[in-house]
C-alpha positions in Angstrom: 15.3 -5.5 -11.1 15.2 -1.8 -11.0 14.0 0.2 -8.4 10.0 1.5 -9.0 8.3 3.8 -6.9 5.0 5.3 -7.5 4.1 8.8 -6.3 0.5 10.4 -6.3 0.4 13.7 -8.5 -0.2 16.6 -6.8 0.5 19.3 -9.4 0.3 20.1 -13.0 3.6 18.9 -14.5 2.9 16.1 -12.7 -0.4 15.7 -14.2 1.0 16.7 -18.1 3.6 13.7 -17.9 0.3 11.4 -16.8 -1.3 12.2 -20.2 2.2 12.0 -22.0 2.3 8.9 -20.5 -1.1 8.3 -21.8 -0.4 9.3 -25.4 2.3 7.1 -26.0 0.7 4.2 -25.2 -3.0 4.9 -25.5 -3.0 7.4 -28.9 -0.3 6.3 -30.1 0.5 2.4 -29.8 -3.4 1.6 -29.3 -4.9 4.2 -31.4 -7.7 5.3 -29.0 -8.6 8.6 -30.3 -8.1 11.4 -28.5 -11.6 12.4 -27.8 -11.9 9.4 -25.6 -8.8 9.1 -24.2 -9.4 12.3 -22.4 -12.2 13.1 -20.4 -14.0 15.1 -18.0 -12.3 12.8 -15.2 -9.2 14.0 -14.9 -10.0 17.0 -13.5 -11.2 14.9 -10.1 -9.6 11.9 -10.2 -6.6 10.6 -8.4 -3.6 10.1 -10.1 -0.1 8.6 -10.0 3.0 8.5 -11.9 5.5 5.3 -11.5 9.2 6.1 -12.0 12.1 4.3 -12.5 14.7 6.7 -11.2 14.1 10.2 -12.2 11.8 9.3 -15.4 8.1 8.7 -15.4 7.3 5.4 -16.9 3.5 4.6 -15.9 0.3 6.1 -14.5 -3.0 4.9 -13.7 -6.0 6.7 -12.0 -8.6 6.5 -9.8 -12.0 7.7 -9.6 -14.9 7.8 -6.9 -18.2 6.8 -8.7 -21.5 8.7 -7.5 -23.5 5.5 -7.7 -22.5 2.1 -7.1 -22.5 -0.5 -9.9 -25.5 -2.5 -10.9 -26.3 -4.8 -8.2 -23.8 -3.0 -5.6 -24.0 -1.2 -2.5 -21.7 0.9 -0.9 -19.0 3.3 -1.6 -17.5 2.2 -5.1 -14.3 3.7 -7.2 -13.3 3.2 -11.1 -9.5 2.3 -12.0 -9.0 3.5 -15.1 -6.2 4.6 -17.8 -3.5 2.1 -16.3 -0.6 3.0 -18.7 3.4 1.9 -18.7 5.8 2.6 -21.3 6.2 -0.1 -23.9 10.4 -0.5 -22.6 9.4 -0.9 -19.1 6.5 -4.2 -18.9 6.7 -7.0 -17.3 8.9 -5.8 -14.9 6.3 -5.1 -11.9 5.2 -1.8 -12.4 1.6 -2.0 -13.5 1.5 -4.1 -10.1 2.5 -1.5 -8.6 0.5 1.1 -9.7 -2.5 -1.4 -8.9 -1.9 -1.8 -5.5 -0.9 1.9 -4.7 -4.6 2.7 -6.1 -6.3 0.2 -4.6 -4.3 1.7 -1.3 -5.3 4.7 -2.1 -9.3 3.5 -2.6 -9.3 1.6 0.6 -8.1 5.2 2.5 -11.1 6.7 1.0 -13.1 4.0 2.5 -14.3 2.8 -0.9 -15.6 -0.7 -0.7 -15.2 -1.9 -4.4 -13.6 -1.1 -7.3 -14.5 -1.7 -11.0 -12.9 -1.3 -14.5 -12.7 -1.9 -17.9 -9.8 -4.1 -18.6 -8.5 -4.8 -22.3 -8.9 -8.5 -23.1 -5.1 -8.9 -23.5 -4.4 -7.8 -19.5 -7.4 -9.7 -18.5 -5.5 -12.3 -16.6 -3.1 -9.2 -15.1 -6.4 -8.1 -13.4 -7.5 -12.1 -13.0 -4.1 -12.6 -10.7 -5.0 -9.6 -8.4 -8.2 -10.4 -7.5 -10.7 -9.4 -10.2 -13.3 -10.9 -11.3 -15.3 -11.1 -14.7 -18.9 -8.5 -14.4 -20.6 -9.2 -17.8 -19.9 -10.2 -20.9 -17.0 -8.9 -23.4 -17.8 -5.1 -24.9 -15.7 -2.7 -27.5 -14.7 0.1 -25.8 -12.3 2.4 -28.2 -12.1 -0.2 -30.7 -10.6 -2.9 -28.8 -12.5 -5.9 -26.7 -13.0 -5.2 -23.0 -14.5 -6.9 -19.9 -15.5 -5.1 -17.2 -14.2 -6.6 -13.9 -14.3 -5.7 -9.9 -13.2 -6.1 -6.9 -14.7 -6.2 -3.8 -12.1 -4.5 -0.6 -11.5 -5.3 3.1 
């Protein structure tokens, strides 16, 4: 199995191959359009970038919400825009990526996380801990469920 590691970006190259990342798989294989794929979150949110050597296969973000979710207390973040390169699934990356946000999450004391998982990776989310919050929704033109997680 190769060797992952997943890195928080901290500057704007970083950030560019993020939303390259993002293209591929989000504009191009899903055809999200681009006016949703990008948004005004990515200014403030916190970002990685998974690589497999030297090359940037997978990102996924994190954002601190101003108001918890309906029914919620506490300090609450979104995961959002969890993306790996068609050639390199199933090999543990989007794992990865997962836990290094939720890492990331609990070190910014956030008590809970929520997103808006595609139905297809609905049992990815499922295995680590997520649980269903509603009933299915279109979001881009594809079936979602919004999930969460609750963190120790």
């Amino acid at each position: 199995m190769p060797h992952i590691t997943i890195t928080p970006v901290d500057n704007p190259g970083d950030l560019a191959q993020c939303l390259a990342i993002r293209e591929i798989v989000f504009i191009e294989e899903q055809r999200v359009p681009e006016t949703m794929e990008r948004d005004e979150e990515d200014a403030r949110a916190f970002h990685v970038l998974a690589y497999e050597g030297k090359h940037a296969i997978g990102t996924g973000r994190l954002v601190d919400l101003t108001s918890p979710p309906e029914g919620a207390t506490g300090h609450w973040g979104k995961i959002g825009r969890m993306a790996v390169l068609a050639s390199h699934r199933k090999g543990g990356t989007g794992r990865k990526i997962l836990e290094t946000l939720e890492a990331e999450a609990r070190r910014r004391g956030i008590s809970g996380i929520i997103l808006h998982a595609q139905v297809h990776a609905h049992k990815f989310y499922l295995k680590h801990g997520y649980t269903d919050l509603g009933d299915e929704f279109e979001e881009a033109g594809m079936p979602h469920l919004q999930m969460r997680k609750l963190l120790t």
